[in-house]
DOMITOR-751992 format. One record per residue (C-alpha): residue in three letters; x negated, y negated, z. Coordinates in Angstrom, 2 decimals. Example, Ala and Ser with C-alpha at 12.3 -4.5 7.8 and 13.67 -1.06 7.14 Angstrom:
2
<"ALA", <-12.30, 4.50, 7.80>>
<"SER", <-13.67, 1.06, 7.14>>
This chain:
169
<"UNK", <-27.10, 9.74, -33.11>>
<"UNK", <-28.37, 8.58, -36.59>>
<"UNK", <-32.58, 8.44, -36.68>>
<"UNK", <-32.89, 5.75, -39.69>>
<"UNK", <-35.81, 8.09, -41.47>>
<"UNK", <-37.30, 8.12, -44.92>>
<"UNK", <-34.69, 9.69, -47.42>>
<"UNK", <-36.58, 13.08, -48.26>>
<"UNK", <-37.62, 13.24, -44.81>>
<"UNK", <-35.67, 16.55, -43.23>>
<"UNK", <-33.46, 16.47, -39.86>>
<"UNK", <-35.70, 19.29, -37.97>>
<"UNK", <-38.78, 16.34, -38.99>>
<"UNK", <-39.56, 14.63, -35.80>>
<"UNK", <-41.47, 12.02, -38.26>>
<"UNK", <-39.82, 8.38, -38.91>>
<"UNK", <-41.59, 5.71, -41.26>>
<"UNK", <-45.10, 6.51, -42.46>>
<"UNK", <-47.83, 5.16, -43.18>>
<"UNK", <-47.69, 1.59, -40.97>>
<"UNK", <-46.77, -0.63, -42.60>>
<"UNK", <-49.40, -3.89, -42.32>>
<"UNK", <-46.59, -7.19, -41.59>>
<"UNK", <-43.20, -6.38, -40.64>>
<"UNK", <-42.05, -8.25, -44.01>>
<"UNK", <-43.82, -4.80, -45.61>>
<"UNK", <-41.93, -2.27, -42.70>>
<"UNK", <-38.38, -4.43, -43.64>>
<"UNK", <-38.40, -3.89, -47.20>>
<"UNK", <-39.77, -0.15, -46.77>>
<"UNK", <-36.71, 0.74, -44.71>>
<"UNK", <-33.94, -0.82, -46.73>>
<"UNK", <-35.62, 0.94, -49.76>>
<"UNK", <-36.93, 4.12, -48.72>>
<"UNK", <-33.85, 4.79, -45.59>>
<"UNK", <-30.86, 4.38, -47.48>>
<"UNK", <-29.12, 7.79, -46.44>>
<"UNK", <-29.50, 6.93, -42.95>>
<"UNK", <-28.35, 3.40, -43.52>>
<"UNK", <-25.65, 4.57, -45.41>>
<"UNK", <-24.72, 7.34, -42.20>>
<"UNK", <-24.84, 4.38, -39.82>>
<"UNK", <-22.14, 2.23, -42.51>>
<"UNK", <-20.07, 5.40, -42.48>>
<"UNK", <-20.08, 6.08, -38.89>>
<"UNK", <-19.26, 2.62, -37.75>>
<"UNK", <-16.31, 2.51, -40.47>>
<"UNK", <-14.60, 5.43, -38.96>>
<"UNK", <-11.22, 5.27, -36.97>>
<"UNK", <-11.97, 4.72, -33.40>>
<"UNK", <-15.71, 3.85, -34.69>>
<"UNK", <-16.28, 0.76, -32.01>>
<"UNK", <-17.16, 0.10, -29.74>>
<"UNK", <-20.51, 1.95, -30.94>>
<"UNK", <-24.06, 1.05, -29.77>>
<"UNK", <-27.42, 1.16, -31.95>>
<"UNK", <-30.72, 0.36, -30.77>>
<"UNK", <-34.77, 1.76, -31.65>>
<"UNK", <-37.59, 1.43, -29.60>>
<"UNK", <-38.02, -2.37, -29.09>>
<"UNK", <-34.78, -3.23, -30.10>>
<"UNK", <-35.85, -5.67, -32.60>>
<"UNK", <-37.16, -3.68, -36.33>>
<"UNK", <-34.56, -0.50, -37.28>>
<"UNK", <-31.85, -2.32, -34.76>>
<"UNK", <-32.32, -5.71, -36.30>>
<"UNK", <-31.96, -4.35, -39.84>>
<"UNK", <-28.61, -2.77, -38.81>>
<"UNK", <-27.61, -5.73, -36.93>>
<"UNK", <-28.30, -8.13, -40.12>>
<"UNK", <-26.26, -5.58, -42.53>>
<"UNK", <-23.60, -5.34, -40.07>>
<"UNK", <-23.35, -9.12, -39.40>>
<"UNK", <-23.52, -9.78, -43.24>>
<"UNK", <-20.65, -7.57, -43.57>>
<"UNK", <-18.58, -9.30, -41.29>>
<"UNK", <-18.94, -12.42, -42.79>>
<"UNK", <-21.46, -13.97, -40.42>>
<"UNK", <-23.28, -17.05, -42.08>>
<"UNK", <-27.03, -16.01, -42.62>>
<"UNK", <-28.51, -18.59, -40.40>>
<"UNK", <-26.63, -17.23, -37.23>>
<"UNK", <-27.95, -13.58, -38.74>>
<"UNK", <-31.41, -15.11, -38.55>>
<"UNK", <-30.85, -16.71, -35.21>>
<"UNK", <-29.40, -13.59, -33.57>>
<"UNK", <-32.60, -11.68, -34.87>>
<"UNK", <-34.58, -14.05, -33.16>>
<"UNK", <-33.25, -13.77, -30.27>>
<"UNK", <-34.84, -10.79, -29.65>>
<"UNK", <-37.98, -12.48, -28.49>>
<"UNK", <-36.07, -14.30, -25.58>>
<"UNK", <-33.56, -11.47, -24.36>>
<"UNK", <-35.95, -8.35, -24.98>>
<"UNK", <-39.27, -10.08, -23.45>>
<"UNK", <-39.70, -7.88, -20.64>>
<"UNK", <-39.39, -4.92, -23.22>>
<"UNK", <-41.64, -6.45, -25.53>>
<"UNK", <-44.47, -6.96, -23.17>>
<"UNK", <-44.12, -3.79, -21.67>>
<"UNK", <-44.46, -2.66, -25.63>>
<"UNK", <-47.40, -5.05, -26.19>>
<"UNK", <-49.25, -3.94, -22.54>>
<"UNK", <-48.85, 0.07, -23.98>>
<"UNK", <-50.17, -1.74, -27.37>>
<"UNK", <-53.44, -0.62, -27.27>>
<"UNK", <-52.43, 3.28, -26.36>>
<"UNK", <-50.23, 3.35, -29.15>>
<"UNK", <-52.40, 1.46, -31.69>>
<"UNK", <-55.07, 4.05, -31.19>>
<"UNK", <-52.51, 6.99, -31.51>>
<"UNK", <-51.27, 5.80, -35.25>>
<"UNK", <-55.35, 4.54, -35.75>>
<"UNK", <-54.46, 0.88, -36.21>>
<"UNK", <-56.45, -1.86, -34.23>>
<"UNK", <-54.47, -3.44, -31.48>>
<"UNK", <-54.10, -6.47, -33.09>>
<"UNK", <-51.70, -5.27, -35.66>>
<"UNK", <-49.54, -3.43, -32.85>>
<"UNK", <-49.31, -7.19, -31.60>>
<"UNK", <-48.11, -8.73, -34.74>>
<"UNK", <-45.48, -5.55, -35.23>>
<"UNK", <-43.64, -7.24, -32.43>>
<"UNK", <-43.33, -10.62, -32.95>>
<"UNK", <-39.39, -10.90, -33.98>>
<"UNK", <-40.19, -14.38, -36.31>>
<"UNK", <-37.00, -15.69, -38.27>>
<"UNK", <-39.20, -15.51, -41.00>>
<"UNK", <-39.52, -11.55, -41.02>>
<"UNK", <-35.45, -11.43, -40.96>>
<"UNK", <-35.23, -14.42, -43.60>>
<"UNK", <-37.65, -12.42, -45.90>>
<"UNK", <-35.64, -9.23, -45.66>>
<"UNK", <-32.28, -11.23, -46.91>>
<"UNK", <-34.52, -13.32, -49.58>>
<"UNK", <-35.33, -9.28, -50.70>>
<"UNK", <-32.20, -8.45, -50.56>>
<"UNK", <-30.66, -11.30, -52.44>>
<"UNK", <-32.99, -10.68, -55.29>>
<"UNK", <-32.83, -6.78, -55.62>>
<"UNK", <-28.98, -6.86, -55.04>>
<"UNK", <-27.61, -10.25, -54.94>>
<"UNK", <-27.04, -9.84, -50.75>>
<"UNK", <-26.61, -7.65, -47.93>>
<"UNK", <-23.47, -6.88, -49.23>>
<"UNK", <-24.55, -6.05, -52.90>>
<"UNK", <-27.00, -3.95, -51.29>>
<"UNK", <-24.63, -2.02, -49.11>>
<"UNK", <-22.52, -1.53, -52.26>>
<"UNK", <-25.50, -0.30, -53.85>>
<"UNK", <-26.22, 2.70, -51.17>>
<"UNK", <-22.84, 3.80, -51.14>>
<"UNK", <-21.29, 2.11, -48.57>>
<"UNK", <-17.49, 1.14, -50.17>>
<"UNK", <-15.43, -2.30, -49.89>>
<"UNK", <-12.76, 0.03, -48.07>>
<"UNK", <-15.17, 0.67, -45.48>>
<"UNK", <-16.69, -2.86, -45.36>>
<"UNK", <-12.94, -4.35, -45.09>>
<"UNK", <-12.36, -1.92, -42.34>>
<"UNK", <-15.31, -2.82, -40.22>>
<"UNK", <-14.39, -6.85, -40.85>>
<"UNK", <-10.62, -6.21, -39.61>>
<"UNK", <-12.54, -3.97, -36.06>>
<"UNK", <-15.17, -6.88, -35.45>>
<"UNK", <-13.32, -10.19, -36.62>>
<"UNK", <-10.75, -12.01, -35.06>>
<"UNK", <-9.41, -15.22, -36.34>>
<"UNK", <-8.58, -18.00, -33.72>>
């Protein structure tokens, strides 16, 4: 169990991201920049022997799980369109979640003290929001994989994740 928190967040801290974010563009770039320990915990757990088959998901399935899925994807080689597409997909197979989500909207708009609207637009899963998080990530650290070099995650590990997920035909 690895909560992707805010670095100088503590464990005992119940807390995740703070404050809302207002587009999900904002939320994506706040995690990969401000949740790089827990990123990082996630690369290193996933690279261990006997790692996978391992299972990561957040609340709908679609923000802290997408970003993993994208970095994980990326490190496997996957070309970024099918990254994109895959985040999208979200919206087809996790519809009954997300209007579950989006009929609770209003309850937990009013909680954080957002308008209803933007709980709404927090869970649309648009290629866009993924695309922007890679175009970040391209220009901060040349990639996803530049990136996870950058927040400690090592080739070693990345090579041994790509020999557990890929399989050549």
């Amino acid at each position: 169990h690895i909560p992707i928190r805010e670095d100088d967040v503590a464990d005992s801290d119940s807390r995740y991201i703070a404050p809302a974010p207002q587009t999900l563009t904002e939320y994506y770039r706040h995690v990969v920049d401000c949740c790089k320990l827990s990123l990082r915990a996630v690369f290193d757990a996933l690279t261990t022997p006997q790692a996978l088959p391992a299972l990561f998901g957040c609340t709908a399935g679609k923000d802290r799980t997408g970003i993993v899925a994208a970095l994980v994807l990326s490190a496997a080689g996957v070309p970024r369109e099918t990254v994109i597409d895959d985040y999208s997909l979200t919206a087809i197979h996790g519809a009954a979640l997300l209007q579950k989500l989006r009929a609770d909207g209003a309850v937990y708009a009013d909680q954080f003290g957002l308008p209803a609207a933007w709980f709404d637009r927090m869970l649309l899963c648009e290629p866009e929001f993924m695309s922007g998080l890679l175009a970040y990530l391209d220009q901060l650290h040349g990639g996803p994989i530049g990136y996870l070099h950058a927040i400690g995650v090592r080739e070693t590990q990345l090579a041994r994740l790509r020999a557990n997920l890929v399989t050549q035909y």
